[in-house]
Rosetta silent file (secondary structure, phi, psi, omega in degrees, C-alpha in Angstrom):
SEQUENCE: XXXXXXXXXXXXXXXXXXXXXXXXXXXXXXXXXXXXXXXXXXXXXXXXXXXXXXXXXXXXXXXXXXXXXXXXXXXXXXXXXXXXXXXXXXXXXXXXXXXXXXXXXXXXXXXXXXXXXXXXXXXXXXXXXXXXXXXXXXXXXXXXXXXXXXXXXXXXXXXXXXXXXXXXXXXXXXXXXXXXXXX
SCORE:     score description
SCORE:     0.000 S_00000001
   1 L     0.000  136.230  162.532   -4.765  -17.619   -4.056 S_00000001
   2 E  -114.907  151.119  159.661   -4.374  -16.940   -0.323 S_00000001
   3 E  -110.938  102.359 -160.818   -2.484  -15.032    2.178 S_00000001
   4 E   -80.839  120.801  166.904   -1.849  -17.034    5.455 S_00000001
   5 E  -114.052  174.924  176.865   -1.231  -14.951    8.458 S_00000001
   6 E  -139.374  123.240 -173.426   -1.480  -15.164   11.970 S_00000001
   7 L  -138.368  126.333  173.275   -3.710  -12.170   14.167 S_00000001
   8 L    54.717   18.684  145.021   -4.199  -12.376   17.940 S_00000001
   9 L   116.586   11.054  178.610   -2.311  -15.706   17.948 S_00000001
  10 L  -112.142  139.881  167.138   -4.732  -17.345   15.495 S_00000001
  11 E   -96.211  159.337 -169.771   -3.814  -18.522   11.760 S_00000001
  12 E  -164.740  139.165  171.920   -6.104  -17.771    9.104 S_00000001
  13 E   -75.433   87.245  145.436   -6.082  -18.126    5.161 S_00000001
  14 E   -23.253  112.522  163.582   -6.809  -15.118    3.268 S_00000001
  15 E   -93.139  171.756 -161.759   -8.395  -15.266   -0.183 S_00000001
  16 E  -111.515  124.473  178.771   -6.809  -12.656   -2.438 S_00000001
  17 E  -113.559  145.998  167.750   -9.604  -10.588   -4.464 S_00000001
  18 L  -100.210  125.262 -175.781   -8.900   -8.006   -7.363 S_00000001
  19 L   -84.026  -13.483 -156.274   -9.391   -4.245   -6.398 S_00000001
  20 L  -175.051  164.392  159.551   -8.271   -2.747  -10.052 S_00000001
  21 L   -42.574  -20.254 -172.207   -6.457   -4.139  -12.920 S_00000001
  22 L  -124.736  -31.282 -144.392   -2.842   -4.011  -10.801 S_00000001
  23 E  -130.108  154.161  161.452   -4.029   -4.594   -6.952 S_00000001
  24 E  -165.950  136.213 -178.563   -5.827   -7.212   -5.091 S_00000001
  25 E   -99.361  174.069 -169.229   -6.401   -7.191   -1.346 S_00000001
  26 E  -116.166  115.672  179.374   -6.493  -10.167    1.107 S_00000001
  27 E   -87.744  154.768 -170.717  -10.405   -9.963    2.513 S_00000001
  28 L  -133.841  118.983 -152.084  -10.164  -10.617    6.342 S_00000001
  29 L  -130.191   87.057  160.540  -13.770  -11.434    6.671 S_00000001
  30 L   -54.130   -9.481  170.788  -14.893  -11.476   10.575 S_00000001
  31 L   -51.312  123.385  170.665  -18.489  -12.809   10.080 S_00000001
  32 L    64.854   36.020  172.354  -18.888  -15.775   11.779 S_00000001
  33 L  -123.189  121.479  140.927  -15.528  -16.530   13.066 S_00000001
  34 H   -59.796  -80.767  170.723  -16.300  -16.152   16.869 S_00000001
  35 H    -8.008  -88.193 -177.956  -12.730  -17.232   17.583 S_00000001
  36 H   -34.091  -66.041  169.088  -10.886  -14.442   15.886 S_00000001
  37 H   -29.762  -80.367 -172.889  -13.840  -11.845   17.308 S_00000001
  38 H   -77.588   -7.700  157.546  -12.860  -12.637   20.731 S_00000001
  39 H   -73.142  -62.486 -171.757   -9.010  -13.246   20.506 S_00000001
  40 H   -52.674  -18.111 -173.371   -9.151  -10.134   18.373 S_00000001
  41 H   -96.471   -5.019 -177.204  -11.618   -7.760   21.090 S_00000001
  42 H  -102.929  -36.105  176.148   -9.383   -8.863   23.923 S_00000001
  43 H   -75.574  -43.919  143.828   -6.268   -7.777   22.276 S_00000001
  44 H   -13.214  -70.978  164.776   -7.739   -4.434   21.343 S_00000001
  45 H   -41.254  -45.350 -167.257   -8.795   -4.066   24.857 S_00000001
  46 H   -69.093  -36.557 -170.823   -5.089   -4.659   26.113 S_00000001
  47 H   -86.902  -26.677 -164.803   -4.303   -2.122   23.696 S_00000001
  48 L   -81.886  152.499 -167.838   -6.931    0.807   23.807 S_00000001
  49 L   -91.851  175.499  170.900   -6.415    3.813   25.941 S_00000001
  50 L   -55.789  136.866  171.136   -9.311    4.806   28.521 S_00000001
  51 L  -157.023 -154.293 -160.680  -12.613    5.723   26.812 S_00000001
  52 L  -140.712  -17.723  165.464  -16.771    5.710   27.526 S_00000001
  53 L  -169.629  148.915 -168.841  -17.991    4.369   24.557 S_00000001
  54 L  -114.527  154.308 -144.043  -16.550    2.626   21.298 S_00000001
  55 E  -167.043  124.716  178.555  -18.302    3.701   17.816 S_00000001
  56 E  -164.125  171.362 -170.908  -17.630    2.014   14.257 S_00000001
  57 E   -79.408  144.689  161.635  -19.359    1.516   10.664 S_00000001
  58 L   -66.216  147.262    5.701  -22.073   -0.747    9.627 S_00000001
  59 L  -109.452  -53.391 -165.942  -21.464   -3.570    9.077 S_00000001
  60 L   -61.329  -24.664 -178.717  -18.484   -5.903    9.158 S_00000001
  61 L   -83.450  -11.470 -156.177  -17.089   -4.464   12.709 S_00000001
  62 H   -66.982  -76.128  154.850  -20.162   -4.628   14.025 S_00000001
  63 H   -24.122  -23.976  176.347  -19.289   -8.281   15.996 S_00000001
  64 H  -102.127  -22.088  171.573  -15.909   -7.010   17.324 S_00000001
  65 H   -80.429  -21.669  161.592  -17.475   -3.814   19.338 S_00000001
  66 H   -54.628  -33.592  154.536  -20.018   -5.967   20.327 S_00000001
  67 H   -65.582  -51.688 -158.301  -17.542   -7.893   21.862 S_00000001
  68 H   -73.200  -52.179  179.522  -15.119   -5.544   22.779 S_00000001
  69 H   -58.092  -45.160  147.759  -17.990   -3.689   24.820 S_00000001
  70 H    -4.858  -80.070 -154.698  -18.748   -7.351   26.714 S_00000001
  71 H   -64.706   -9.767  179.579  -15.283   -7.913   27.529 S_00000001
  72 L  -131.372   42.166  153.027  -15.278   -4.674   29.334 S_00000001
  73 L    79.489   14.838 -158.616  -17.809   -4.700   30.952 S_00000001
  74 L  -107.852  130.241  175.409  -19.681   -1.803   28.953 S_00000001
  75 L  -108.488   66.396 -177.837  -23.229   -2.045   28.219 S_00000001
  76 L   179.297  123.898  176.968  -23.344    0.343   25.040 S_00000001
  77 L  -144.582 -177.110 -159.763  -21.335    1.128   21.719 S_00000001
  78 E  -136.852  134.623  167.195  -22.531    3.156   18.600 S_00000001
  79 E  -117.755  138.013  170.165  -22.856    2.048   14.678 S_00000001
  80 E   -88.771  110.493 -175.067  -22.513    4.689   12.110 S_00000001
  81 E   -90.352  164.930  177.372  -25.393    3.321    9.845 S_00000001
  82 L   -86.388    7.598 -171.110  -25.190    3.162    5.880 S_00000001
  83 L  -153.373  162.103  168.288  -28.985    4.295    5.309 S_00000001
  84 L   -85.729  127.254  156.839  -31.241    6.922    7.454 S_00000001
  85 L   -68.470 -179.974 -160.072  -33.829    4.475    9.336 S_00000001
  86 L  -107.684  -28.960  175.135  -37.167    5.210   10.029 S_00000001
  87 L   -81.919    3.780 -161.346  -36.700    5.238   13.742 S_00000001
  88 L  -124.426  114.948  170.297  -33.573    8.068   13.734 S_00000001
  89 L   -68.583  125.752  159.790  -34.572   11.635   14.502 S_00000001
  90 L    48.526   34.895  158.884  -32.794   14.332   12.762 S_00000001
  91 L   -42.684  123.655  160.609  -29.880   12.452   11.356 S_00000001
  92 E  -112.464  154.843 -178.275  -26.322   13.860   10.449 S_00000001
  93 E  -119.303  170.558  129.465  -24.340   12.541    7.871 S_00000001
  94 E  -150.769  172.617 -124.091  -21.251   12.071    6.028 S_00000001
  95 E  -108.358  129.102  169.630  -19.857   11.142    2.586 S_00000001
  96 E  -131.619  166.890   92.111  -17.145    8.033    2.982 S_00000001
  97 L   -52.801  100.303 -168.961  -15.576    6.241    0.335 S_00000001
  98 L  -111.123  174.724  179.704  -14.496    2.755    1.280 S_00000001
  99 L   -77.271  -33.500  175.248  -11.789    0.281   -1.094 S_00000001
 100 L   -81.244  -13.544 -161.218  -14.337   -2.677   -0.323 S_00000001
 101 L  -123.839  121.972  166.612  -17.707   -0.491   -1.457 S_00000001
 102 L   -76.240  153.123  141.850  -17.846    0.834   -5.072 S_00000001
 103 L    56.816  143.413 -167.098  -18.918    4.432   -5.382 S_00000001
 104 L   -43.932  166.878  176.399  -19.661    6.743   -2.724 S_00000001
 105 E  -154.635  163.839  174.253  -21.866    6.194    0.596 S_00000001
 106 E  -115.699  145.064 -149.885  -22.801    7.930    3.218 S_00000001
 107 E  -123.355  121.183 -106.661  -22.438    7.229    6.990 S_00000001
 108 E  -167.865  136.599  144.716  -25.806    8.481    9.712 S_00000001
 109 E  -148.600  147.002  168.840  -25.786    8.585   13.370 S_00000001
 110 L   -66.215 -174.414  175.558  -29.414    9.541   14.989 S_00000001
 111 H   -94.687   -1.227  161.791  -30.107   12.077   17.283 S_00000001
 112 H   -74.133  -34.422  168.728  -30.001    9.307   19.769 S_00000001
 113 H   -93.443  -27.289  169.330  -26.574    8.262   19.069 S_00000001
 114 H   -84.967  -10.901 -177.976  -25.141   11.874   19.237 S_00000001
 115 H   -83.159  -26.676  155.794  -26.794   12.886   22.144 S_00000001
 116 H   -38.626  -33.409 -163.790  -25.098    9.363   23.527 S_00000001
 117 H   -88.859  -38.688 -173.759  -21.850   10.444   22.080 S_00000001
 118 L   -66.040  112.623  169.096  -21.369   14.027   23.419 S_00000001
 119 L   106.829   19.159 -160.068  -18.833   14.798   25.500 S_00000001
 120 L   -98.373  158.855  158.098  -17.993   11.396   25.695 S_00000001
 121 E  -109.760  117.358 -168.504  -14.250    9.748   24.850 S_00000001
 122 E   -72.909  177.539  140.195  -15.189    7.850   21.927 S_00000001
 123 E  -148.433  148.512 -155.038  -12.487    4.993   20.251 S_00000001
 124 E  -112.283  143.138  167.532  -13.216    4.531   16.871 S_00000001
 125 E  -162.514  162.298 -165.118  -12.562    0.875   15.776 S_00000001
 126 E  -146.027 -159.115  172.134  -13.076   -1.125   12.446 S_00000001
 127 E  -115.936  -22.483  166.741  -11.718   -4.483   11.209 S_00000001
 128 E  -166.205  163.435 -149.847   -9.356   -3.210    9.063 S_00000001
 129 E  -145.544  119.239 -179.717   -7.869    0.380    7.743 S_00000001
 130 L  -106.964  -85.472 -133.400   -6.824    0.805    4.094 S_00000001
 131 L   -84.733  -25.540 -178.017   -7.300    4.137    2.385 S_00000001
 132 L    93.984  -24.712  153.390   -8.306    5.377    5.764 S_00000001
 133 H   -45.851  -55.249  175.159  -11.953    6.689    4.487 S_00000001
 134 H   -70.249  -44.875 -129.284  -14.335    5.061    6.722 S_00000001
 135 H  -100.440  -14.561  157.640  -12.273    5.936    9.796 S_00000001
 136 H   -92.581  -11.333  172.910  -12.457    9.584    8.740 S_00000001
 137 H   -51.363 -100.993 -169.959  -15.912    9.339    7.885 S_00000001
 138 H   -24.734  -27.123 -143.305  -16.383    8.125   11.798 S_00000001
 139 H   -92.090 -101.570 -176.707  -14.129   10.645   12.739 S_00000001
 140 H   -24.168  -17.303  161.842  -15.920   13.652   11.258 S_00000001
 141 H   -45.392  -69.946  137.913  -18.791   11.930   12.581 S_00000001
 142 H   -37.830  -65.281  154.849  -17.753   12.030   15.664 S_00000001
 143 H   -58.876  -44.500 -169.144  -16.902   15.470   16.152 S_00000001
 144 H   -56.873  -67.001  174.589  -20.090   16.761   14.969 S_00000001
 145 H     6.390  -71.854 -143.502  -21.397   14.620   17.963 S_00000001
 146 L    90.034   41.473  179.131  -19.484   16.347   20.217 S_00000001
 147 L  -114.241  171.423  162.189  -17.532   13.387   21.515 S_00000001
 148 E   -81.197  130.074  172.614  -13.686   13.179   22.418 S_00000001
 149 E   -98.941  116.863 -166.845  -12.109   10.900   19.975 S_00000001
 150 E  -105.825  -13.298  178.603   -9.326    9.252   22.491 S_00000001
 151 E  -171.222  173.017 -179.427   -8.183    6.418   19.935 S_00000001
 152 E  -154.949  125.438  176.331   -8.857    4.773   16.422 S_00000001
 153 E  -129.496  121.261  160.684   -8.189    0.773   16.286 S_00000001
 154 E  -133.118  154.857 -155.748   -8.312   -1.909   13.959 S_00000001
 155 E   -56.152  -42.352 -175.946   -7.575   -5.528   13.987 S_00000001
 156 E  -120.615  149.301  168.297   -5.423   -5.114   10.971 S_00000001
 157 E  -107.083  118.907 -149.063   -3.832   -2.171    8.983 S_00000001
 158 E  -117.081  127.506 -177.094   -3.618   -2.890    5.205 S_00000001
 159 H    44.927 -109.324 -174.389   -0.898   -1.403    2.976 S_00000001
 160 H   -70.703  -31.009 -168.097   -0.093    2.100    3.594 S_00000001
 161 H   -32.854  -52.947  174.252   -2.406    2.320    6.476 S_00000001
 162 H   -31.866  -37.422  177.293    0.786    0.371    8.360 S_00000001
 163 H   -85.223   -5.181  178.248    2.610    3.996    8.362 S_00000001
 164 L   -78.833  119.383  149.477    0.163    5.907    9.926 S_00000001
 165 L   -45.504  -13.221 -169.767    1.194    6.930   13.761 S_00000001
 166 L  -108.303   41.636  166.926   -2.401    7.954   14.660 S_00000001
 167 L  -156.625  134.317  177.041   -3.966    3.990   14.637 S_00000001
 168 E   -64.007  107.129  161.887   -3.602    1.249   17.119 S_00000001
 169 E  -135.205  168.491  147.335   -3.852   -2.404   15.094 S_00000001
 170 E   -89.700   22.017  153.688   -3.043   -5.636   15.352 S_00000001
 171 E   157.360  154.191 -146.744   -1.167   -6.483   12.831 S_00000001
 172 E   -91.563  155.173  174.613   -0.169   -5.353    9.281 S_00000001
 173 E  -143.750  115.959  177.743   -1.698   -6.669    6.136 S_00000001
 174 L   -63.431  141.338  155.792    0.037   -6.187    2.687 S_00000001
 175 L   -78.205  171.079 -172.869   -1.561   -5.478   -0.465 S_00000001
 176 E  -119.586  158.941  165.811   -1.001   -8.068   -3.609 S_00000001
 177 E   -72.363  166.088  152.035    0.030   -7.456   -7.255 S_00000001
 178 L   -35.744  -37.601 -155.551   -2.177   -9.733  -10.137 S_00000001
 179 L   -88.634  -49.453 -147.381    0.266  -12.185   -9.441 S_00000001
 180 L   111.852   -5.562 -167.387   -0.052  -12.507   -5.349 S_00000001
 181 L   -73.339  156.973  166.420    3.112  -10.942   -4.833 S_00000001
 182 L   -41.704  179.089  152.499    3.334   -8.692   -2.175 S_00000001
 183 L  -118.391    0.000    0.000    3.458   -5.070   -3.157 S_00000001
């Protein structure tokens, strides 16, 4: 089963995965679509208030800030990594839950990325916003930092996420029943 949509003027096929016994989400997979990346980081851009550096989770997002920083001309952004590296001084963490990742994780920035961050106006951006976990993960991240968080963007907002006032996206993405039906 698929859910065919259309984000930042491009159509794209969803496949429909089961999250639980009742739910299945539509993965919007950004790896290797270069297209999408760069329709989707331009529309962002159009959208995002002023800010000094853009900041998101390993992994999957990783290609649209990469972009997004290009298109504007910024030669820096920040990943929240999923492991402490061997290179990162005096790491802080925190505890996320995501809907795509079983069982808890944890989220790192170095002392290299907070001293980068502070006092900075961050915008938090992902590829898509369910439950809303990673993006407080980054959040709280963020703060420790000591950056201004000036915006939180993702290409799509999935189920409830669609009701939140405090995130920019580009367009909504339903969850599915067993069946495919919409929810």
């Amino acid at each position: 089963m698929f859910y065919e949509m259309e984000i930042a003027g491009l159509k794209r096929k969803l496949p429909l995965f089961p999250v639980d016994k009742e739910t299945q989400i539509a993965a919007f997979i950004i790896f290797g679509d270069v297209e999408m990346t760069k329709a989707a980081a331009k529309e962002l851009l159009e959208k995002a208030p002023e800010f000094d550096l853009l900041m998101t989770a390993e992994a999957k997002s990783i290609p649209l800030v990469y972009e997004m920083a290009s298109q504007a001309g910024m030669n820096d952004y920040i990943i929240a990594r999923k492991g402490v590296k061997v290179y990162m001084k005096e790491p802080i963490s925190v505890k996320v839950n995501s809907i795509t990742t079983h069982g808890q994780q944890y989220l790192y920035l170095g002392e290299d990325e907070v001293n980068r961050a502070r006092g900075k106006r961050v915008l938090i951006v992902d590829d898509v916003i369910s439950t809303g976990e990673s993006l407080q993960a980054l959040e709280n991240l963020a703060n420790e930092a000591g950056a201004k968080i000036v915006g939180k963007m993702a290409i799509l907002g999935e189920g409830d996420a669609m009701e939140r006032d405090d995130i920019t996206v580009l367009a909504p993405l339903p969850v599915f029943d067993t069946e495919g039906n919409v929810k």
